[in-house]
C-alpha positions in Angstrom: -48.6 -11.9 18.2 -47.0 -10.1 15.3 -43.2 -10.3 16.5 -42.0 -8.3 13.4 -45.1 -5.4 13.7 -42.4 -3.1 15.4 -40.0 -3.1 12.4 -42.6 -3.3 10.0 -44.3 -0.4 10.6 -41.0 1.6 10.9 -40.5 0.4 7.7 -43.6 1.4 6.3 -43.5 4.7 7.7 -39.5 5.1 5.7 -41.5 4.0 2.6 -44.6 6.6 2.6 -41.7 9.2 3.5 -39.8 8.2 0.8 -36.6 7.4 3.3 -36.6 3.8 2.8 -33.3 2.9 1.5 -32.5 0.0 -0.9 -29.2 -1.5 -1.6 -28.5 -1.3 -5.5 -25.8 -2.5 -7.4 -23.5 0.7 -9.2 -24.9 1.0 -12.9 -24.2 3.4 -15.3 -21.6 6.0 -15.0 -20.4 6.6 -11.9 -21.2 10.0 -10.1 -21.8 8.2 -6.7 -18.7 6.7 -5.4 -16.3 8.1 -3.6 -13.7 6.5 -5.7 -12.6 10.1 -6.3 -9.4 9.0 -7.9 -10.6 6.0 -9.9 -7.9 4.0 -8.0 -10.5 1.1 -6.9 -9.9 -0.7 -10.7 -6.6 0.7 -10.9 -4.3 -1.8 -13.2 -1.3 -0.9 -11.2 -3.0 -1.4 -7.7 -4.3 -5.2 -9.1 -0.6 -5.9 -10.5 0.5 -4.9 -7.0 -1.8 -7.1 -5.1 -1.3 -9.8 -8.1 2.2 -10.1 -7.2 1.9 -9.8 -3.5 -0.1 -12.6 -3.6 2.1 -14.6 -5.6 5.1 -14.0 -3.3 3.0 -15.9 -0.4 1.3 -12.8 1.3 -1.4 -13.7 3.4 -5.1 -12.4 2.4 -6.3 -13.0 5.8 -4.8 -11.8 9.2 -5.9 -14.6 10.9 -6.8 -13.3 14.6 -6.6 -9.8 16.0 -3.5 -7.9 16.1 -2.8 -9.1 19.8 -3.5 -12.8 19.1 -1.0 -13.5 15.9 -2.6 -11.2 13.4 -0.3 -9.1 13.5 1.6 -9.3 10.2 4.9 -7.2 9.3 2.4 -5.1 6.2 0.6 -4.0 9.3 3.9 -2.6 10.7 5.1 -1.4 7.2 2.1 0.5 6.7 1.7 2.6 10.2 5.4 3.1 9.7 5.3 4.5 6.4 2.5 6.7 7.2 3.8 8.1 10.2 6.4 8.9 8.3 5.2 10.3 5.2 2.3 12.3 6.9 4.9 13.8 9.6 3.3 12.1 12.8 5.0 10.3 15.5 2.5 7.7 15.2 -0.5 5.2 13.2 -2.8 2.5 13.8 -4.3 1.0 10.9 -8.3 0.1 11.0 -10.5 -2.1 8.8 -12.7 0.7 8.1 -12.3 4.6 8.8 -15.9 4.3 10.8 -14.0 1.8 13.4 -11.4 4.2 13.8 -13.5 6.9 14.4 -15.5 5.2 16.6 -12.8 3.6 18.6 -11.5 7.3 19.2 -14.2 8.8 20.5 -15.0 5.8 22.4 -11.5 5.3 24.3 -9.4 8.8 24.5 -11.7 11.1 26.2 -11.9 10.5 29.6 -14.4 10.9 32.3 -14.2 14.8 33.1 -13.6 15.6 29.6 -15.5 17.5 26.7 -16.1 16.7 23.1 -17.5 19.3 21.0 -18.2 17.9 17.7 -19.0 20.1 14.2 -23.5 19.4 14.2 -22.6 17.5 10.5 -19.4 15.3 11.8 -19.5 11.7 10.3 -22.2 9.3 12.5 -19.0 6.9 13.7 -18.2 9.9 15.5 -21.6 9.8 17.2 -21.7 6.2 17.8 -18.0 6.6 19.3 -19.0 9.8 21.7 -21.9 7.4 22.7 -19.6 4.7 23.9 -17.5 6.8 26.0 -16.8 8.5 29.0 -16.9 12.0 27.9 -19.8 14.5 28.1 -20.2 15.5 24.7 -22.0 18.4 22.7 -22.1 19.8 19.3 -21.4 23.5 18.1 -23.2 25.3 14.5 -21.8 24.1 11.7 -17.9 25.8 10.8 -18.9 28.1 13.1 -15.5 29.0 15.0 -17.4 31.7 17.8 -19.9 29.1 18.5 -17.3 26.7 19.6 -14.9 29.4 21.3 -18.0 30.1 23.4 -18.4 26.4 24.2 -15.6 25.9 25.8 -15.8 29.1 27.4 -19.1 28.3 28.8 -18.1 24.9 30.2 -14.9 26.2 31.7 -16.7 28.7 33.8 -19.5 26.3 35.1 -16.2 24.6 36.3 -15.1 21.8 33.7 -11.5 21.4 34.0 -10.8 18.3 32.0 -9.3 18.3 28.4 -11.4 19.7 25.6 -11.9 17.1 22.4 -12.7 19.4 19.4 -13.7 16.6 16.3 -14.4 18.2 12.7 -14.0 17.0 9.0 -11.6 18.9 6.7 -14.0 18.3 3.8 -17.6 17.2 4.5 -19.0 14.9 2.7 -23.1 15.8 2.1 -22.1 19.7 1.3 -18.6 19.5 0.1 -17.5 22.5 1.7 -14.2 23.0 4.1 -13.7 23.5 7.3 -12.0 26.4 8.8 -9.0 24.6 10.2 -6.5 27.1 10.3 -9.3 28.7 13.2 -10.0 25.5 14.5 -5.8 25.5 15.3 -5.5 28.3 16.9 -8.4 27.7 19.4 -7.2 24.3 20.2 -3.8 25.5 21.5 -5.5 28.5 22.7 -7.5 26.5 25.0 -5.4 23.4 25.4 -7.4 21.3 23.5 -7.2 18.3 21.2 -7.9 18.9 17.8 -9.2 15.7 15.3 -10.1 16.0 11.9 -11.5 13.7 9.7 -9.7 13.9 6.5 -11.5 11.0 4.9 -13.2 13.0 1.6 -9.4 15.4 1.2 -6.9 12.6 1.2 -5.7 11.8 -2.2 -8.0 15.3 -3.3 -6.1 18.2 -2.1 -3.0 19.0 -0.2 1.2 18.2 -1.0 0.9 14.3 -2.4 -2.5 14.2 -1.8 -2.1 14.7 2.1 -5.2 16.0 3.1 -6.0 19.2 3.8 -4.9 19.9 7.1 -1.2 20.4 6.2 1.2 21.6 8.7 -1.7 21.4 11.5 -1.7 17.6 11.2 1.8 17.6 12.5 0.9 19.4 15.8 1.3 17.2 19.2 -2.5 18.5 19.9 -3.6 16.6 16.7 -5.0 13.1 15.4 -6.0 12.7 11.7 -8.1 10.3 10.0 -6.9 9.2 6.5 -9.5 6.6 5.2 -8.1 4.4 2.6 -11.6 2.9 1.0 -12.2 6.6 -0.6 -9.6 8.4 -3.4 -7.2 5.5 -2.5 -9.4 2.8 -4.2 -9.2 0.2 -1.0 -9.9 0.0 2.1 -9.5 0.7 6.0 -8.8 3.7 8.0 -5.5 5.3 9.3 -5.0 7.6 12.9 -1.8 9.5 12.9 -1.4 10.6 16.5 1.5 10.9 19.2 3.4 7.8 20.1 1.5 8.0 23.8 -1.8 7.6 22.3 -1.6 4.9 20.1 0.1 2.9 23.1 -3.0 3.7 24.8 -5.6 2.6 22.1 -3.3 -0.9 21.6 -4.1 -1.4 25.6 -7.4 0.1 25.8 -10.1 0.4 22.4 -12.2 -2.8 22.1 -12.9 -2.1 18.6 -9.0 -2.6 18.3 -8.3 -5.4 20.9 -11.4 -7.4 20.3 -11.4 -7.4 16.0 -9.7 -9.8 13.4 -6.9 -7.3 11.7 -7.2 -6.2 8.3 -6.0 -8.4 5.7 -2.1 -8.2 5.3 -3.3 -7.2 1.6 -5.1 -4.8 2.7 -2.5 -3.0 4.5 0.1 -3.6 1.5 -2.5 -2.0 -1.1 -3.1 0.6 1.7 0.8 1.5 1.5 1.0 1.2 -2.0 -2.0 3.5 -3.0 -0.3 6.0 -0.9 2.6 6.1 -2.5 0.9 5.6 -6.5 -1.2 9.2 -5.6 2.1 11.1 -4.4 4.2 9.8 -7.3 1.4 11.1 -9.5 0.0 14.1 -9.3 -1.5 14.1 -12.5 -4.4 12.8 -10.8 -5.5 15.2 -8.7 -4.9 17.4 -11.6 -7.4 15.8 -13.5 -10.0 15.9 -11.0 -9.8 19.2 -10.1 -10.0 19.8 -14.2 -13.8 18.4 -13.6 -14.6 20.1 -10.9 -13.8 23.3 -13.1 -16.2 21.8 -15.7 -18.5 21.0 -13.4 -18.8 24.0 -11.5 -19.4 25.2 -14.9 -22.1 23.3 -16.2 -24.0 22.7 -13.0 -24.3 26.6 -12.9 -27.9 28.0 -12.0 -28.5 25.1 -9.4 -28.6 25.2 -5.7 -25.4 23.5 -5.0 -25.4 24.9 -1.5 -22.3 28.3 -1.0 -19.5 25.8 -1.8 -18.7 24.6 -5.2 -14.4 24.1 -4.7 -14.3 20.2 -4.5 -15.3 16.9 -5.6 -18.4 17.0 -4.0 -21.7 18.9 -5.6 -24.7 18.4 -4.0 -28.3 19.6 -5.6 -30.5 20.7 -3.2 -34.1 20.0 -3.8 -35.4 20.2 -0.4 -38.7 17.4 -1.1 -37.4 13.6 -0.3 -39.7 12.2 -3.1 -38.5 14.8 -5.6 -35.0 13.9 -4.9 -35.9 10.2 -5.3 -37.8 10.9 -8.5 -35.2 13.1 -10.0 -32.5 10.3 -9.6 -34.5 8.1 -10.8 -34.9 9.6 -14.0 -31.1 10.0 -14.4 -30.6 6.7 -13.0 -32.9 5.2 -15.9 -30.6 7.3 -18.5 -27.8 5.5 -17.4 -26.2 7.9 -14.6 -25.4 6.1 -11.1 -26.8 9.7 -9.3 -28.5 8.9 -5.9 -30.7 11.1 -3.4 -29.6 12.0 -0.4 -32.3 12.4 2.2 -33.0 13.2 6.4 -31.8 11.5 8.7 -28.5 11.5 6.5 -28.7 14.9 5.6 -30.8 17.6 8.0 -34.8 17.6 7.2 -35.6 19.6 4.6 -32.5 19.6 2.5 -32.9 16.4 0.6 -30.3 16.2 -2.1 -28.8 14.6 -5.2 -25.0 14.1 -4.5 -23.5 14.3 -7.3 -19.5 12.8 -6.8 -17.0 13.7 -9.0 -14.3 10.8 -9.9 -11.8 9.8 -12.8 -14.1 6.8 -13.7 -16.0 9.4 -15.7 -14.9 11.6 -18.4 -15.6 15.4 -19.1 -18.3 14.7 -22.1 -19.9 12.4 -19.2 -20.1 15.4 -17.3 -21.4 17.5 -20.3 -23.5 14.9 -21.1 -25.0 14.4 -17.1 -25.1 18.2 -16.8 -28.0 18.5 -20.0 -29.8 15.0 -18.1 -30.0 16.7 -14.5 -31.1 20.7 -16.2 -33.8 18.4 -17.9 -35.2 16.3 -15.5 -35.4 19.3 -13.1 -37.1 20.9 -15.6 -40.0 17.5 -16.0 -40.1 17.4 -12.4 -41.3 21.5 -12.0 -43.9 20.7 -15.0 -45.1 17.0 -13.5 
């Protein structure tokens, strides 16, 4: 017997579609990272964790934050950022996918309702799939689809609390969500409102805050700050009311049962946070190539949004995405395609990421590569 046949042919199947991935290591210049800020090399950031380390901080927790890993940076940091991003509240994660999951997996209760955005992150899947809620999603940004949702399920007799879970920025399209709407139906209905700010923080908003702004401050809301995106680390960061992160301390597995971050990490975290407010010329100067860019990508189907980081080409054929990037990939441009079940089927994409490890003639200069391969790829 063939024990491997299973997985085999699965594979097979990924290859003929062109969906099977590969791991490959970055080459070229970058316009696949989310990195958005260039802060992942930064020279301050390695002084910092160069002299943390010299002072005798620990690059390992040691156990998980109940049994002695808990270590005064992780303290510092939830702190600072309840502080800085006006919550009562934080708990730091090793990854933003852990926190998401843990909070889909642990708040809603039995009785309750999750209605998730249709292209919410997957650890917000895998989360709603570990808990007690009945969950189901509403059209994409589409604010009457959700009001009717909740309608719907409070006349067939639901009476439990209402979990609403969008991104402020998503990450395959780039476009924003309406979360000024999204607000006002949460505390019209009662409901708890969480937003994934993981592509907007450093990106937009006062200090590089997100997007969600005053909203993020409401009792009704927990944000999701990731710190392995425009802050150049790593980890993820829930700002929520003080009841609530009492609650995940006593009651999310992914939190109880995991070694801490590294002290470091949580230091760096803190510090990152602070280097992007004190210096707003970075944003600046991102937003400076997504003018460019908006520019020279003009004429290709870059979906209705074109107002962040984020450009993706839609080419709609999985091997024509692949063989696209491959040609800019062999010119020296780290490009990748996107395709199903990552993004939905038909819409197979290049996703081209804007960051500050390139410079504007890069852009120029990737802009002439991607009109031209389009253009051998029609005529092939």
């Amino acid at each position: 017997m063939d024990r491997f046949k299973p997985y085999r042919d699965q594979l097979d199947a990924l290859d003929m579609g062109g969906r099977k991935r590969r791991l490959l290591i970055p080459a070229g210049k970058d316009f696949s990272s989310n990195d958005y800020l260039g802060l992942s090399r930064s020279p301050y950031l390695k002084e910092v964790a160069q002299a943390a380390i010299a002072s005798g901080m620990a690059h390992g927790s040691g156990g998980s934050r109940l049994l002695g890993g808990n270590h005064p940076e992780h303290e510092a940091l939830e702190a600072f950022a309840a502080s800085h991003y006006g919550a009562e509240a934080s708990l730091f994660f090793g990854s933003g996918f852990a926190a998401n999951s843990a909070l889909f997996a642990t708040l809603p209760q039995t009785g309750d309702l999750v209605l998730y955005d249709a292209l919410v992150h997957a650890s917000v899947h895998d989360g709603m799939k570990l808990g007690r809620a009945a969950f189901q999603p509403f059209a994409h940004g589409d604010c009457n689809a959700l009001e009717q949702a909740i309608r719907s399920w409070r006349q067939s007799g639901g009476t439990g609390t209402v979990w609403i879970a969008v991104e402020s920025l998503y990450s395959m399209d780039g476009d924003r969500a309406p979360l000024s709407d999204l607000a006002q139906i949460a505390n019209t209905h009662d409901a708890m409102l969480v937003i994934d700010e993981a592509h907007a923080v450093g990106v937009f908003g006062e200090g590089g805050s997100g997007l969600a702004g005053p909203i993020g401050r409401q009792e009704n809301a927990i944000l999701l700050r990731t710190c392995g995106k425009a802050l150049g680390g790593e980890g993820g960061i829930l700002t929520m009311p003080k009841i609530l992160r009492e609650f995940f301390i006593n009651r999310a597995r992914p939190f109880i049962f995991s070694t801490a971050p590294s002290p470091l990490t949580a230091h760096l975290a803190q510090q990152a946070i602070v280097h992007v407010a004190d210096n707003p010329a970075l944003q600046t100067a991102l937003a400076d190539h997504i003018a460019l860019a908006r520019s020279c990508f003009a004429g290709l189907s870059l979906g209705e949004h074109q107002d962040s980081q984020i450009f993706p080409v839609i080419l709609g054929d999985d091997r024509l995405a692949v063989s696209v990037a491959t040609r800019l990939q062999d010119q020296g441009y780290d490009v990748r395609a996107i395709r199903p079940p990552t993004v939905p089927a038909g819409s197979a994409r290049l996703r081209i990421s804007l960051t500050l490890n390139v410079t504007q003639e890069d852009i120029r200069n990737l802009a002439a590569a991607l009109h031209e391969a389009l253009a051998q790829a029609e005529a092939a």
